[in-house]
Biopython code that builds the backbone (N, CA, C, O; Angstrom):
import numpy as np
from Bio.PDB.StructureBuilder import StructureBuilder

atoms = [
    (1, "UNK", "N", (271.863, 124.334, 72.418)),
    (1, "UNK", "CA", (271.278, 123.068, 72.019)),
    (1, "UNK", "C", (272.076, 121.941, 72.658)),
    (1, "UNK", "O", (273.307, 121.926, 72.670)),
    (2, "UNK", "N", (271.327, 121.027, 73.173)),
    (2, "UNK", "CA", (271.948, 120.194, 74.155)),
    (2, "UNK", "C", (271.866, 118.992, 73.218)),
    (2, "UNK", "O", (270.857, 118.958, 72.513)),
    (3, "UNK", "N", (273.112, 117.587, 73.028)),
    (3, "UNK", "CA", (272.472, 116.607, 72.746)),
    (3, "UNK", "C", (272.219, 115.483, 73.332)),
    (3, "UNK", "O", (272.793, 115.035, 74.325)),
    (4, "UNK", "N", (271.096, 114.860, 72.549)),
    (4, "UNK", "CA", (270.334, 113.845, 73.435)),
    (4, "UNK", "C", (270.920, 112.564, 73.513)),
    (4, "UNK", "O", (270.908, 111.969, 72.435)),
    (5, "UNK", "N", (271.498, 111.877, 74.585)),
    (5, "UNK", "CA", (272.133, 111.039, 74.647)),
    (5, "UNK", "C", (271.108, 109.260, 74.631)),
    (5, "UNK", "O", (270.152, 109.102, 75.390)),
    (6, "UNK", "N", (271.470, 108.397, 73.867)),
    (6, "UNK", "CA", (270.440, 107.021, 73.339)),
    (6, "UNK", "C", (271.595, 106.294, 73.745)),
    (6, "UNK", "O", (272.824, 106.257, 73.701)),
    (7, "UNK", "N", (270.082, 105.476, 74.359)),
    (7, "UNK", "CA", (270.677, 104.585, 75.794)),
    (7, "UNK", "C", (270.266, 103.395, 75.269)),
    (7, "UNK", "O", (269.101, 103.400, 74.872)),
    (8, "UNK", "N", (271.017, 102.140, 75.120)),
    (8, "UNK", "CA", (270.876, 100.949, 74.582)),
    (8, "UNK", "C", (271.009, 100.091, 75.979)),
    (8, "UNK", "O", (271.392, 100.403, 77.106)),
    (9, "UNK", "N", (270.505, 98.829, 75.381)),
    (9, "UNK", "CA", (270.387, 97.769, 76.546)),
    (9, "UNK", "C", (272.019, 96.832, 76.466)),
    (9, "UNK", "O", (272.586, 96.520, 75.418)),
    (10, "UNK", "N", (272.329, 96.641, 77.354)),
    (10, "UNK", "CA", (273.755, 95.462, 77.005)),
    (10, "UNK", "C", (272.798, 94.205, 77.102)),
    (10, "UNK", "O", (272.115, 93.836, 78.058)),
    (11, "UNK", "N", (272.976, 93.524, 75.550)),
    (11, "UNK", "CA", (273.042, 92.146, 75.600)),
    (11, "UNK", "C", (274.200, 91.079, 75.987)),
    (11, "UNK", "O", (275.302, 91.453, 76.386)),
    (12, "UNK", "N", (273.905, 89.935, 75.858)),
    (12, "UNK", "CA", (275.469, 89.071, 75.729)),
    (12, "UNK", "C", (275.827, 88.742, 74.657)),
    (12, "UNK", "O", (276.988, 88.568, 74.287)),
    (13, "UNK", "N", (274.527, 88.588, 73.854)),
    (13, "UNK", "CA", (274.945, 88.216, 72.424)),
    (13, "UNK", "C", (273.739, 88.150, 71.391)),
    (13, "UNK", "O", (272.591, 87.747, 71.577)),
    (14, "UNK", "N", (274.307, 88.642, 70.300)),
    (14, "UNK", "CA", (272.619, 89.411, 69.271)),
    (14, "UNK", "C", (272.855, 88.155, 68.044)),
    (14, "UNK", "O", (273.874, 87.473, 67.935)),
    (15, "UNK", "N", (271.788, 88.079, 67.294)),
    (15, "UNK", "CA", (271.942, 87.149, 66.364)),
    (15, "UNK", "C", (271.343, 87.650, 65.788)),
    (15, "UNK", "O", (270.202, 87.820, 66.217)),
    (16, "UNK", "N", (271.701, 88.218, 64.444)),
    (16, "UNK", "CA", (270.787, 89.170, 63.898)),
    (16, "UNK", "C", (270.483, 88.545, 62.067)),
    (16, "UNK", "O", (271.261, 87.677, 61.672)),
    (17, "UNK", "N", (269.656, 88.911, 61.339)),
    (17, "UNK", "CA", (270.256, 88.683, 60.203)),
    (17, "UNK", "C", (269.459, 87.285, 59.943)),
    (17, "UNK", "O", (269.723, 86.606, 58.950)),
    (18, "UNK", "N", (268.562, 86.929, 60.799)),
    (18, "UNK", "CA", (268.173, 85.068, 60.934)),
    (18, "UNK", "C", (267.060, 85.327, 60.540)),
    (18, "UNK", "O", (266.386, 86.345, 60.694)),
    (19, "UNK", "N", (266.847, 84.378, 60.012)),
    (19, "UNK", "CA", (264.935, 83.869, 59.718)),
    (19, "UNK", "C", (264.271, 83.041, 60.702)),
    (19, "UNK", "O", (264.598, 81.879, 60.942)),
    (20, "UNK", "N", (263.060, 83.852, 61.427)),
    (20, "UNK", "CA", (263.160, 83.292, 62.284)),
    (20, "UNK", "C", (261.471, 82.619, 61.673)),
    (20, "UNK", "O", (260.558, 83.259, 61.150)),
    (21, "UNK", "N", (261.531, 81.409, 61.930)),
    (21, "UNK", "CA", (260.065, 80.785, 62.178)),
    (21, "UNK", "C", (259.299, 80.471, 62.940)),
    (21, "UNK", "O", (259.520, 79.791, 63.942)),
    (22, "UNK", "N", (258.095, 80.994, 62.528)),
    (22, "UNK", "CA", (257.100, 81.081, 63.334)),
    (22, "UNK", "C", (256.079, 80.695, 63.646)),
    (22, "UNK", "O", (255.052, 81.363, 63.523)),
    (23, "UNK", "N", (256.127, 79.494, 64.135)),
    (23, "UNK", "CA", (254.980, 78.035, 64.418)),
    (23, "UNK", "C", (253.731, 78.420, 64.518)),
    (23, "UNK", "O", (252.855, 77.864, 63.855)),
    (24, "UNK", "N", (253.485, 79.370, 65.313)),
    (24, "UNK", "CA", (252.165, 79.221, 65.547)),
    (24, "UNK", "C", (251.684, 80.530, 64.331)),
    (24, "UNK", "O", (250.580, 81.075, 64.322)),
    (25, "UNK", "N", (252.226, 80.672, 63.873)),
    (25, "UNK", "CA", (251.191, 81.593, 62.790)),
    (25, "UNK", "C", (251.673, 80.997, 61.262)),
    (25, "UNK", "O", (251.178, 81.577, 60.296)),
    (26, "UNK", "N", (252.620, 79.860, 60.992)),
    (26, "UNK", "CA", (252.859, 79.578, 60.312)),
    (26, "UNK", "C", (253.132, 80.141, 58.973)),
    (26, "UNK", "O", (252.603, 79.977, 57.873)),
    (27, "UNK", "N", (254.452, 81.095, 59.546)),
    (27, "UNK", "CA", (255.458, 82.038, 58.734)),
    (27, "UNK", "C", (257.237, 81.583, 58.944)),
    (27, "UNK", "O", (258.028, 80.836, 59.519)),
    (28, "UNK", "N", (257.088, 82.581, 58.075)),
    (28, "UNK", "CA", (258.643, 82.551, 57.875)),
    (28, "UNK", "C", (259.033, 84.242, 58.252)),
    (28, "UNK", "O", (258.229, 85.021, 57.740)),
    (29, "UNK", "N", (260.094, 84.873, 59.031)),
    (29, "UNK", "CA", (260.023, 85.763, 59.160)),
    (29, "UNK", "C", (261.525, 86.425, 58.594)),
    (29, "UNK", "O", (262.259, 86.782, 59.516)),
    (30, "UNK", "N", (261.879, 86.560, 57.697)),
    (30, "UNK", "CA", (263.171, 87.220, 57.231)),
    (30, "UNK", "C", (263.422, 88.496, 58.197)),
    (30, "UNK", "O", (262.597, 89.229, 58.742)),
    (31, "UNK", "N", (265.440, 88.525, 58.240)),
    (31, "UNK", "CA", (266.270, 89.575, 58.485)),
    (31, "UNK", "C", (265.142, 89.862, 59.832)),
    (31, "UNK", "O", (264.102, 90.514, 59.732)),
    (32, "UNK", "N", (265.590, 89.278, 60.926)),
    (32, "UNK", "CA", (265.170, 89.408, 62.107)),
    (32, "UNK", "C", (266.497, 89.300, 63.197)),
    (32, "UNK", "O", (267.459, 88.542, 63.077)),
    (33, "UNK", "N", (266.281, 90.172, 64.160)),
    (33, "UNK", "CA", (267.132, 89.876, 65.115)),
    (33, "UNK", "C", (266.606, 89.261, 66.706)),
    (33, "UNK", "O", (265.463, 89.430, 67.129)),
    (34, "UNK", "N", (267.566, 88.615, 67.366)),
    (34, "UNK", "CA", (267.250, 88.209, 68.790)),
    (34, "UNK", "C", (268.543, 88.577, 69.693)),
    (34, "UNK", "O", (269.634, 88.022, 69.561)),
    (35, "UNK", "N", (268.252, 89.607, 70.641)),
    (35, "UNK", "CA", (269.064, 89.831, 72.226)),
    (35, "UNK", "C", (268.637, 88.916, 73.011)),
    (35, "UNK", "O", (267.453, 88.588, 73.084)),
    (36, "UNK", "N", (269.596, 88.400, 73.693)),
    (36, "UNK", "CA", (269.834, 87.612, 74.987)),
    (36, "UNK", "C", (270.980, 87.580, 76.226)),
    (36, "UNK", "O", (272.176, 87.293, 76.187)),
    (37, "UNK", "N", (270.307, 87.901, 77.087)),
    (37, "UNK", "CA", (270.899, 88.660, 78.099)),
    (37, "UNK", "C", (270.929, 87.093, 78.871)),
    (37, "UNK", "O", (270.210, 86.142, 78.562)),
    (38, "UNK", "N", (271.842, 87.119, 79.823)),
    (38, "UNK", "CA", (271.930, 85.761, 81.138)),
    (38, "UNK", "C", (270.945, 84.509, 80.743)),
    (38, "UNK", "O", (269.976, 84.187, 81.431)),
    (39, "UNK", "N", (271.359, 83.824, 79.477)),
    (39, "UNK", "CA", (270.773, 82.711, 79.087)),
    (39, "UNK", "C", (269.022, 83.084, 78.730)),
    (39, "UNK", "O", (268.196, 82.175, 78.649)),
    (40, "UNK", "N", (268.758, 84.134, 78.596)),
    (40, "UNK", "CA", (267.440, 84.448, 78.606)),
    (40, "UNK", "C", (267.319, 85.317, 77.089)),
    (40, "UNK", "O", (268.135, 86.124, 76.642)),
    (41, "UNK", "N", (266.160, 84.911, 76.540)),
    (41, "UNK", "CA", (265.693, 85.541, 75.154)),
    (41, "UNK", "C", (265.323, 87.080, 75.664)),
    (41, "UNK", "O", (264.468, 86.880, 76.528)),
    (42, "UNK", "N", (265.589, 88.885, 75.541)),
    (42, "UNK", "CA", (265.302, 89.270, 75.777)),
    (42, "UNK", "C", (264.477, 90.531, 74.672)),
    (42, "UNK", "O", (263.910, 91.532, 75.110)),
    (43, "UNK", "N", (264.575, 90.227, 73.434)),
    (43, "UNK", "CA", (263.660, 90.807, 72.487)),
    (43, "UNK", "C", (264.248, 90.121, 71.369)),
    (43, "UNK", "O", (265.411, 89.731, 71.269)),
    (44, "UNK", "N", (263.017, 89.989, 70.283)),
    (44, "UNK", "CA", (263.252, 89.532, 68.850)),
    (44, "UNK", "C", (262.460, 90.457, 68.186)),
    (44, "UNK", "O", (261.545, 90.989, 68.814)),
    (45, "UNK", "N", (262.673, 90.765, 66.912)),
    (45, "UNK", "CA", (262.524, 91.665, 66.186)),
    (45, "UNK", "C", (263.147, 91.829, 65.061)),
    (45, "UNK", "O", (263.961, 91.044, 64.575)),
    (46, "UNK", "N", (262.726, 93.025, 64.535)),
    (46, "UNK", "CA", (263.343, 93.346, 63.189)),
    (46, "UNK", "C", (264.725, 93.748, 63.280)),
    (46, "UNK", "O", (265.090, 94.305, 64.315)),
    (47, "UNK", "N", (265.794, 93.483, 62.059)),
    (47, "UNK", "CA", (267.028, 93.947, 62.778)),
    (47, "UNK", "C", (267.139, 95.141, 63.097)),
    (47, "UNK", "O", (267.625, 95.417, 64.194)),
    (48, "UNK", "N", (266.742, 96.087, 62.271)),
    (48, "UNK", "CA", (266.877, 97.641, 62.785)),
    (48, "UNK", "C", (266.493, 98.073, 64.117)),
    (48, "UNK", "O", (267.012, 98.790, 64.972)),
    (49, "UNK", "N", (265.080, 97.197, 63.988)),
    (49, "UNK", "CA", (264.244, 97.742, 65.750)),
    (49, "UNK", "C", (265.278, 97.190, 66.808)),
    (49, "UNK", "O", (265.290, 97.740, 67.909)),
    (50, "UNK", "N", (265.910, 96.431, 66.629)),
    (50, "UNK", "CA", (266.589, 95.236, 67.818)),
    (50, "UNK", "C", (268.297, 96.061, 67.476)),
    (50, "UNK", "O", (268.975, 95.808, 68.472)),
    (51, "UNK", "N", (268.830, 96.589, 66.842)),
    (51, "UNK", "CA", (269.924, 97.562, 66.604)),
    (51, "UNK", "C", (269.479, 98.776, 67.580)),
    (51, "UNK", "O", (270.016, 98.819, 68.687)),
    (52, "UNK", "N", (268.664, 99.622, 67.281)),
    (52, "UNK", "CA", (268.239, 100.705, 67.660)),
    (52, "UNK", "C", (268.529, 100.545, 69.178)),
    (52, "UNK", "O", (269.161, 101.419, 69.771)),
    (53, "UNK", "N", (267.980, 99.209, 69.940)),
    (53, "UNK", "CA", (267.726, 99.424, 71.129)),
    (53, "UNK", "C", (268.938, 98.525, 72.093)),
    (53, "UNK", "O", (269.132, 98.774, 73.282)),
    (54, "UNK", "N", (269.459, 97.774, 71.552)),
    (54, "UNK", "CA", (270.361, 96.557, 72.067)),
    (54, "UNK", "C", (271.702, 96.581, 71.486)),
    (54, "UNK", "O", (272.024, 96.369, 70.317)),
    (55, "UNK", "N", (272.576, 96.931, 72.696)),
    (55, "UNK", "CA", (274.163, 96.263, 71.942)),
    (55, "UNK", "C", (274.655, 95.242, 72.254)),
    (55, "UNK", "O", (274.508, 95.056, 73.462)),
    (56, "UNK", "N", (275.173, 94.472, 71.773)),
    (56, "UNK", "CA", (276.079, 93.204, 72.391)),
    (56, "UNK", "C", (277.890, 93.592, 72.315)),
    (56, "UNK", "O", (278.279, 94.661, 71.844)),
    (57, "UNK", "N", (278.761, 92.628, 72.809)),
    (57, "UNK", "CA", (280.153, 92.590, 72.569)),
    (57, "UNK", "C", (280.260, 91.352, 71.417)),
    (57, "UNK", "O", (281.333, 91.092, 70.873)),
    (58, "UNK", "N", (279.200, 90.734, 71.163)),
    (58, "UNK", "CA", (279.324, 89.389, 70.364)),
    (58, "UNK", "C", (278.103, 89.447, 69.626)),
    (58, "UNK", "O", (277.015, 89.479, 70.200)),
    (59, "UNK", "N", (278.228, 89.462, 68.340)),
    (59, "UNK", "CA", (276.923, 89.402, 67.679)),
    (59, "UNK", "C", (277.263, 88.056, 66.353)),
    (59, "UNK", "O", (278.357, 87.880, 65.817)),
    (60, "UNK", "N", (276.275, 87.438, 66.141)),
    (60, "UNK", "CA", (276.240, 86.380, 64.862)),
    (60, "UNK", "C", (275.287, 86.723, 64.327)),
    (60, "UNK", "O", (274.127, 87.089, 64.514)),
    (61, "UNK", "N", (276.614, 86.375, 62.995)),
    (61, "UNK", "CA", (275.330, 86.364, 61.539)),
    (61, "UNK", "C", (274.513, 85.194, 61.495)),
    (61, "UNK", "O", (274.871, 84.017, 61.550)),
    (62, "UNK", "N", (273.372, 85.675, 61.389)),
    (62, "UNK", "CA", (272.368, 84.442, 60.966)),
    (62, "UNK", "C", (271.693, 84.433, 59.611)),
    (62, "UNK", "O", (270.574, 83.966, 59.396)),
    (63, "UNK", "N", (272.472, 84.985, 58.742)),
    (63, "UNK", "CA", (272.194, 85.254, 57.383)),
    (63, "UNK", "C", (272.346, 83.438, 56.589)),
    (63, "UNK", "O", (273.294, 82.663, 56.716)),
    (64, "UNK", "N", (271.152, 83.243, 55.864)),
    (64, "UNK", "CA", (270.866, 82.517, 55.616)),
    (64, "UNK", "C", (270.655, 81.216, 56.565)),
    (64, "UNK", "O", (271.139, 80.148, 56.190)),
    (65, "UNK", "N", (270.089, 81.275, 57.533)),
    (65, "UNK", "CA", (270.104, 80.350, 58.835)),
    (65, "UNK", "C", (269.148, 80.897, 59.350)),
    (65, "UNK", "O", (268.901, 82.100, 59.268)),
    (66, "UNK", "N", (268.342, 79.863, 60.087)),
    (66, "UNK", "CA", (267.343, 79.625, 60.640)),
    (66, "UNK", "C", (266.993, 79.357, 62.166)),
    (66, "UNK", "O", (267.545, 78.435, 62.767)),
    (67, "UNK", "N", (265.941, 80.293, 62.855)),
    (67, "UNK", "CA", (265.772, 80.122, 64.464)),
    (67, "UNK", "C", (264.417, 79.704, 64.657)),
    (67, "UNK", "O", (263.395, 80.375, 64.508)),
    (68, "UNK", "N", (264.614, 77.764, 65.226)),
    (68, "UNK", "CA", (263.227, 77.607, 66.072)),
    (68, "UNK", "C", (263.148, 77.663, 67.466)),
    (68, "UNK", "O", (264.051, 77.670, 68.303)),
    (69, "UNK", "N", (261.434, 77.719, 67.642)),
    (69, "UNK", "CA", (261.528, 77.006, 68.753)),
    (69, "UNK", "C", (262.251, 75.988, 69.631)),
    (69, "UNK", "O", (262.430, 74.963, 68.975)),
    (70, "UNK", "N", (262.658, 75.904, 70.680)),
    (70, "UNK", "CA", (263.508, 74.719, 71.108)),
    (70, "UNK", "C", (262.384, 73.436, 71.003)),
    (70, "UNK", "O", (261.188, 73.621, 71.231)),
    (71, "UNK", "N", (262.942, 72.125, 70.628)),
    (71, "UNK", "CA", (262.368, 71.082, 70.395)),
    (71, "UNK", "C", (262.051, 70.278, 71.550)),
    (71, "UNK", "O", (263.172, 70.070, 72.015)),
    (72, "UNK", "N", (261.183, 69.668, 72.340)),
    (72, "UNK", "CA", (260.529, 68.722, 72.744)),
    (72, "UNK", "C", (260.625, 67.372, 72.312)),
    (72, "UNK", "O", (260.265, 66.824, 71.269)),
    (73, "UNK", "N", (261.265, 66.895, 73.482)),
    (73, "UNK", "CA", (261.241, 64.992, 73.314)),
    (73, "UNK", "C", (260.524, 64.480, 74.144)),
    (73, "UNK", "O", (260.913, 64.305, 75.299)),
    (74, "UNK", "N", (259.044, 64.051, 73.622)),
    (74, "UNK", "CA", (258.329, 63.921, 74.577)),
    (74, "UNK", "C", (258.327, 62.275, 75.241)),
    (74, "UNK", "O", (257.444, 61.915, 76.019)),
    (75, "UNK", "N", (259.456, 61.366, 74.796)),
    (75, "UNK", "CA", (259.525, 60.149, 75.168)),
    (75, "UNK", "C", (260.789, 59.271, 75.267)),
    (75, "UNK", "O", (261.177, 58.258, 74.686)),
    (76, "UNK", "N", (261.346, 60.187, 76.381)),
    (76, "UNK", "CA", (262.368, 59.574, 77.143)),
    (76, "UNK", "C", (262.778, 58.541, 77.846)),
    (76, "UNK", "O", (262.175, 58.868, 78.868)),
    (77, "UNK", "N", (263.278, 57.615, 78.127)),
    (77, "UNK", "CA", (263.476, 56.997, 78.920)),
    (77, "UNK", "C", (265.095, 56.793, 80.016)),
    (77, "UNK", "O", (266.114, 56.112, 79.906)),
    (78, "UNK", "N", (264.735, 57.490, 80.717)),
    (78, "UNK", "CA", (266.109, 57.750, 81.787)),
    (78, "UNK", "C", (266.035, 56.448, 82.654)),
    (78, "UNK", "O", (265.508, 56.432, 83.766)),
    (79, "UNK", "N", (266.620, 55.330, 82.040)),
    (79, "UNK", "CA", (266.429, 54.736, 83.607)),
    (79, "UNK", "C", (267.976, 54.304, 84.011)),
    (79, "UNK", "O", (269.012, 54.888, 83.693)),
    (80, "UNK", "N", (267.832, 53.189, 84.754)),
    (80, "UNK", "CA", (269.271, 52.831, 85.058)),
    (80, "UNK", "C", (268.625, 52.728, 86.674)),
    (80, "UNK", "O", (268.879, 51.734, 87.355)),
    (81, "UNK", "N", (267.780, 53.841, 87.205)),
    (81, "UNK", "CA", (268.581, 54.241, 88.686)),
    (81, "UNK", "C", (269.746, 55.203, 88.607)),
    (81, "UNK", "O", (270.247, 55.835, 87.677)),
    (82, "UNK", "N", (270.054, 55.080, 90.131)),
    (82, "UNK", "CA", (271.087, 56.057, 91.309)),
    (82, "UNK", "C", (272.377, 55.816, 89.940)),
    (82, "UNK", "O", (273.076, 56.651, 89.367)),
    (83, "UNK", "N", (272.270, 54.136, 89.756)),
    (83, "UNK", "CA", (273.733, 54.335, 89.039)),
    (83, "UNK", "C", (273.936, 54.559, 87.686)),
    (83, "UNK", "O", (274.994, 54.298, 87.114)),
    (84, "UNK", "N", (272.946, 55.039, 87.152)),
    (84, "UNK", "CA", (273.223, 55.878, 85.629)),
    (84, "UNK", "C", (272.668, 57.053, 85.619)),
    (84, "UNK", "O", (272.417, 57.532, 84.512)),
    (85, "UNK", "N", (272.359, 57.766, 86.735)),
    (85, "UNK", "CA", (272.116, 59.718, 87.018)),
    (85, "UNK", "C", (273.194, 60.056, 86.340)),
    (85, "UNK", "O", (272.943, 60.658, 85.296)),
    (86, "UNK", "N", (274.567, 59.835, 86.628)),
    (86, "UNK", "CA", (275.833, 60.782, 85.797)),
    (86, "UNK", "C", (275.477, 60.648, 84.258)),
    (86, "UNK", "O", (275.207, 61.492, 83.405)),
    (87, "UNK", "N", (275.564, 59.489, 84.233)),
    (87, "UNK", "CA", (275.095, 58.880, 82.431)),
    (87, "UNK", "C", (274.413, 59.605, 81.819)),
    (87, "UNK", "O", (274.713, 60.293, 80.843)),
    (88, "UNK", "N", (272.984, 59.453, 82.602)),
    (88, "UNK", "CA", (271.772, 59.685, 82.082)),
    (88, "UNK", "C", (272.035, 61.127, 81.838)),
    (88, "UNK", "O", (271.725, 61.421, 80.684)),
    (89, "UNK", "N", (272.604, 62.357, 82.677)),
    (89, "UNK", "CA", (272.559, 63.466, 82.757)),
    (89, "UNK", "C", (273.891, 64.100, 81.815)),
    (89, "UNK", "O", (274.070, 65.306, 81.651)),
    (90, "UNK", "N", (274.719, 63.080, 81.277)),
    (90, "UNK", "CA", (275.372, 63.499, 80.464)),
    (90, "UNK", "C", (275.152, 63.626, 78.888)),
    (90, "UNK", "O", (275.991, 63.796, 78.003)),
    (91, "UNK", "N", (273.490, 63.465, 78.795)),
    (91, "UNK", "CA", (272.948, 63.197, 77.367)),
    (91, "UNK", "C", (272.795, 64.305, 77.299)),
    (91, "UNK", "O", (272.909, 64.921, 76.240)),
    (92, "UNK", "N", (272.441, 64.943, 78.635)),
    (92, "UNK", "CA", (271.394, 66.308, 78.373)),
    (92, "UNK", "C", (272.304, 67.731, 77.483)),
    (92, "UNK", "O", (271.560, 68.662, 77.173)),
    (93, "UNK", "N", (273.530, 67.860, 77.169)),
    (93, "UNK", "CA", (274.335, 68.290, 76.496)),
    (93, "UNK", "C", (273.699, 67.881, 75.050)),
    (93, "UNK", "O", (272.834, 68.526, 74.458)),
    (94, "UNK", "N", (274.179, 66.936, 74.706)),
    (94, "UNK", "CA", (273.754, 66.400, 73.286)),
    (94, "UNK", "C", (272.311, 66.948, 73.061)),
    (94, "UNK", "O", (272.143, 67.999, 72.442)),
    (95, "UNK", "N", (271.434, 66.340, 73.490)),
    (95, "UNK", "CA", (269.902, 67.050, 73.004)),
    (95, "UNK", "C", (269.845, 68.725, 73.034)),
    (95, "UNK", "O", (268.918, 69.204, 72.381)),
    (96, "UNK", "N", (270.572, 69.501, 73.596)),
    (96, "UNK", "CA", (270.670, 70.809, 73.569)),
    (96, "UNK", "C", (271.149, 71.344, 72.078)),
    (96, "UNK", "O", (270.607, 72.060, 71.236)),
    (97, "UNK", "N", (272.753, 70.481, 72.168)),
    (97, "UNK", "CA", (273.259, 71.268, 70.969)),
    (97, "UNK", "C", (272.499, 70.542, 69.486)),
    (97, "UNK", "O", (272.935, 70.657, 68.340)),
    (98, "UNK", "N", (271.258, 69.787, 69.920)),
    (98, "UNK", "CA", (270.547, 69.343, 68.476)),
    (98, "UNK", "C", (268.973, 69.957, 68.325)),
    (98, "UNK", "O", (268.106, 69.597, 67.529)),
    (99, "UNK", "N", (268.912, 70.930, 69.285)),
    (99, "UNK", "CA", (267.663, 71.483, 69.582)),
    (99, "UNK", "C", (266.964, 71.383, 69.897)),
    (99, "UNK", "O", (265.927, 71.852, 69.428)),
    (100, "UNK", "N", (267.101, 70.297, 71.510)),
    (100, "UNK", "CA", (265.636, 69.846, 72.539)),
    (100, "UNK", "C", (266.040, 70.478, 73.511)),
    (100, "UNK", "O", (267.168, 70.346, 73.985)),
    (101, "UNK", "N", (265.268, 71.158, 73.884)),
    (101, "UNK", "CA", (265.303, 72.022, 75.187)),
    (101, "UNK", "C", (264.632, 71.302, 76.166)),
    (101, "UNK", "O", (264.764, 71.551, 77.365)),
    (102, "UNK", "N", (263.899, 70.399, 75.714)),
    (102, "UNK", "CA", (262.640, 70.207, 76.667)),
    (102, "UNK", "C", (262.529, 68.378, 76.376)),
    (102, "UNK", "O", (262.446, 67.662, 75.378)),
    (103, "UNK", "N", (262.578, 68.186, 77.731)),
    (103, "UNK", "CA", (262.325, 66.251, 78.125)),
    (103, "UNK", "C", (261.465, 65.662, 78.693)),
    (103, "UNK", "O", (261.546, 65.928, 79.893)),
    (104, "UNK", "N", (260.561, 64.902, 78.457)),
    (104, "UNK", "CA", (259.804, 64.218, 79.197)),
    (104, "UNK", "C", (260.704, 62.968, 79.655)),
    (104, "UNK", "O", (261.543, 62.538, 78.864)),
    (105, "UNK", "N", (260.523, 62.298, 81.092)),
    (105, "UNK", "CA", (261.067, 61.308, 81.015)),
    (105, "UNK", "C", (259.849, 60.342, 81.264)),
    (105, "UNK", "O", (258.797, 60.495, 81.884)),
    (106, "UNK", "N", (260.178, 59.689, 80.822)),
    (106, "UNK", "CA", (258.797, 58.243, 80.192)),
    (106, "UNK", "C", (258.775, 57.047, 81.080)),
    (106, "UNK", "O", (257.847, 56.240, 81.104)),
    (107, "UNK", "N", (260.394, 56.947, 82.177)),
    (107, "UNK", "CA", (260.791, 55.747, 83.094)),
    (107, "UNK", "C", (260.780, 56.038, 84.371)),
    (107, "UNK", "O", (260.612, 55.335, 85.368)),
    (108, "UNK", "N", (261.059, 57.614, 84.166)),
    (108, "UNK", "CA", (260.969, 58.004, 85.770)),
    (108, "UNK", "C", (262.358, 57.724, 86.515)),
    (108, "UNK", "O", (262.379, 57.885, 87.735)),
    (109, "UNK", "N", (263.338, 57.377, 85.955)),
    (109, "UNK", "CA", (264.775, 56.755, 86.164)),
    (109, "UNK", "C", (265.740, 57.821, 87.001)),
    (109, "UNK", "O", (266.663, 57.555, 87.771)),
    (110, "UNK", "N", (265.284, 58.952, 86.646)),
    (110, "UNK", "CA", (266.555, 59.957, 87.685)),
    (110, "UNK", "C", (265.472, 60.128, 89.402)),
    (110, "UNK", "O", (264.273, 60.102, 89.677)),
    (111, "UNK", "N", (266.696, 60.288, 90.127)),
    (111, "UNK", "CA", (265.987, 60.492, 91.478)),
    (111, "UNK", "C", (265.392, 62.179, 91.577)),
    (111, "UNK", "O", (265.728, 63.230, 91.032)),
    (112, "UNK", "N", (264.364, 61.798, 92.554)),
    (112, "UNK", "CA", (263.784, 63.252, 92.491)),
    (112, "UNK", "C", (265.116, 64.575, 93.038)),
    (112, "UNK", "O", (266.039, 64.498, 93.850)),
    (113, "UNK", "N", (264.740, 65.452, 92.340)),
    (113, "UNK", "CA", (265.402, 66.772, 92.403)),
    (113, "UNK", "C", (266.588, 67.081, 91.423)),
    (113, "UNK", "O", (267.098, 68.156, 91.109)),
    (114, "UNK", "N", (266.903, 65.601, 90.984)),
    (114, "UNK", "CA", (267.910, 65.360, 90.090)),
    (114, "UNK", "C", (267.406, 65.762, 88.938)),
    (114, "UNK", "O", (268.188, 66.461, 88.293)),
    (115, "UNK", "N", (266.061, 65.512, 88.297)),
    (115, "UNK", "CA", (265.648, 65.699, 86.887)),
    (115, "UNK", "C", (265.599, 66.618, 86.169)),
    (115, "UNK", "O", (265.804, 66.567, 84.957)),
    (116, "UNK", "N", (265.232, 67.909, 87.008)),
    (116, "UNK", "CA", (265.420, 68.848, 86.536)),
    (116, "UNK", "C", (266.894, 69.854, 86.554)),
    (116, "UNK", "O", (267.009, 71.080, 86.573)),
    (117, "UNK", "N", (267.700, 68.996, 86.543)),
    (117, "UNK", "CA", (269.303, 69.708, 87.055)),
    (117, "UNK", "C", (269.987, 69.124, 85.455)),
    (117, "UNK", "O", (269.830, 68.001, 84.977)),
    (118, "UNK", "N", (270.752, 70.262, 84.867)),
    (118, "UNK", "CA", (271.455, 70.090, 83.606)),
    (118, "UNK", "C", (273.043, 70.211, 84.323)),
    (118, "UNK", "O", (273.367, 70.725, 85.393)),
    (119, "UNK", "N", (273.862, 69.537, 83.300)),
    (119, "UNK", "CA", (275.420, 69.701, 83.755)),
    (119, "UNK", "C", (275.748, 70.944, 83.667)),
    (119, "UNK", "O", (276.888, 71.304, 83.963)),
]
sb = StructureBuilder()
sb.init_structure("model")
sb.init_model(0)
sb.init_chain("A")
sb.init_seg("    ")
for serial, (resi, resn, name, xyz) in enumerate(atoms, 1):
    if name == "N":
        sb.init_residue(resn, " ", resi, " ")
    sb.init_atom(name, np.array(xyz, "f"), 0.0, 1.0, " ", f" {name:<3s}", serial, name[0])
structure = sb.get_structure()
């Protein structure tokens, strides 16, 4: 009898244990986990299903804590010009760690190729 060797995925880091909500069906989803591999979401799920298949070296509790969608600011205004690009692009930190992933800019203020570039 030979045994069968179970092959897991390397994450970077699991967050397991979270409630995750769920906008468009308008739930709440208890004791859920999420793998993410190179800045990228790579399964969410139940914790067991997302155990079974994914290890990390770093995992967080998300017990009693909550995972949305990243937030949308849909009315930005970057302006300044050439000479507030550093400025302007040093916000983009702050709206991350408060949960906007996502910017419209409303002034058109960073030069092209620049806008879409984070620090």
């Amino acid at each position: 009898m030979t045994a069968q060797a179970t092959t897991q995925d390397q994450a970077d880091i699991i967050i397991c244990h979270a409630t995750i909500v769920d906008v468009e069906h308008r739930q709440l989803l208890p004791d859920q986990a999420v793998a993410t591999r190179r800045n990228r979401i790579d399964a969410v799920g139940h914790d067991a299903d997302v155990a079974k298949r994914w290890h990390a070296e770093q995992t967080v509790n998300g017990r009693n804590r909550y995972l949305i969608p990243g937030l949308w600011d849909m009315h930005v205004h970057f302006g300044g010009g050439e000479a507030l690009t550093e400025e302007n692009l040093a916000l983009l930190p702050l709206c991350v760690a408060n949960g906007v992933t996502t910017i419209r800019d409303a002034s058109g203020g960073l030069p092209p190729g620049r806008a879409a570039l984070a620090p």
